[in-house]
C-alpha positions in Angstrom: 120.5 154.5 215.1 120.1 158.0 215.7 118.3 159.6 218.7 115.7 161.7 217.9 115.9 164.2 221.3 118.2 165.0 223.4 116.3 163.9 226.7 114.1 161.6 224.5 114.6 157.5 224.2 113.3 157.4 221.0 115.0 156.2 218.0 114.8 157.2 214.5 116.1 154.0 212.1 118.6 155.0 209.3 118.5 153.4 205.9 119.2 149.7 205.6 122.8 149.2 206.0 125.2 146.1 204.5 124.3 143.7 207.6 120.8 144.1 206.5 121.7 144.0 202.7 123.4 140.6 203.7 120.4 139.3 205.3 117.9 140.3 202.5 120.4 138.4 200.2 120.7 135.6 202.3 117.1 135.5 203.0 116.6 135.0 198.7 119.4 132.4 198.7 117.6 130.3 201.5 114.0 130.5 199.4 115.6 129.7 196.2 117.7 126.5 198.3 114.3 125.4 199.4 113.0 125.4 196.2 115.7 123.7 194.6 116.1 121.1 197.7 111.9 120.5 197.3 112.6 120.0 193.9 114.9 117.0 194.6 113.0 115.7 197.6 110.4 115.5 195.4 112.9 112.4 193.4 112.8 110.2 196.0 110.7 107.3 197.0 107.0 108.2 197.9 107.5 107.8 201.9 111.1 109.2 201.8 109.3 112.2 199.9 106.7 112.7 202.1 108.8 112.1 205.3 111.4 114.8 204.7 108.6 117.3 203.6 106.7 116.9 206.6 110.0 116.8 208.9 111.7 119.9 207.9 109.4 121.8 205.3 106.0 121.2 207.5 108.2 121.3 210.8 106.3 118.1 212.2 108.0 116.1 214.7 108.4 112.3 214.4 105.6 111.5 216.9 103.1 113.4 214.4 105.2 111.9 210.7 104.2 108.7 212.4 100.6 109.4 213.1 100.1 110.7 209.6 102.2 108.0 207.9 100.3 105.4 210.1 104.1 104.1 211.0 105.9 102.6 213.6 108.4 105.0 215.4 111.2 102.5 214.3 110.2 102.5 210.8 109.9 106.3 210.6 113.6 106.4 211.8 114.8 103.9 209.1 113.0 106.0 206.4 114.5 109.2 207.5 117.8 107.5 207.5 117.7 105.7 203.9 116.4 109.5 203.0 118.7 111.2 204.1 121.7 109.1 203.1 119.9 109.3 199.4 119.4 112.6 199.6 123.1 113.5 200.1 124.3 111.4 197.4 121.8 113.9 195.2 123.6 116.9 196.6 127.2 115.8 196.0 126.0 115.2 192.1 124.2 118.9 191.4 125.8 122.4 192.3 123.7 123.0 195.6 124.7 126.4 197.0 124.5 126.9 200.7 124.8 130.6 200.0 128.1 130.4 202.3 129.9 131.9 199.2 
């Protein structure tokens, strides 16, 4: 940044740099992960589906997945597991980018 006055604090913004290139880029390979990982949550089993959505999509915490699934705390735990471990088999058979290329 470049100050604007010499007895001034203000700050005049230059034009976007790489570090901000980088995080535009980044932010584009995120949406298009979150697509392509909705895409193959959407494969699983309907409570499986709907608990990974509402976990890290709808950011609810387990207390609320359990209140909208109408499920036990223990149960919610053993679908997130099976889910999860499903899930990862899923990823190691497509090309999912993390965008850490």
């Amino acid at each position: 940044m470049t100050k604007a006055g010499d007895s001034e604090e203000c700050y005049v913004a230059e034009p976007l740099d790489q570090a901000s290139r980088q995080t535009t880029e980044d932010k584009m390979v995120r949406e298009e992960n979150n697509a392509e990982l909705r895409q193959i949550i959407g494969t699983l089993p309907k409570q499986q589906s709907m608990l990974l959505n509402l976990y890290y999509f709808y950011e609810f915490n387990l207390k609320q997945c359990e209140y909208v699934m109408d499920l036990s705390e223990s149960r919610i735990s053993q679908i997130r597991s099976h889910a999860l471990r499903r899930l990862e088999k899923k990823l190691e058979n497509c090309h999912f980018s993390m965008g850490n290329d």
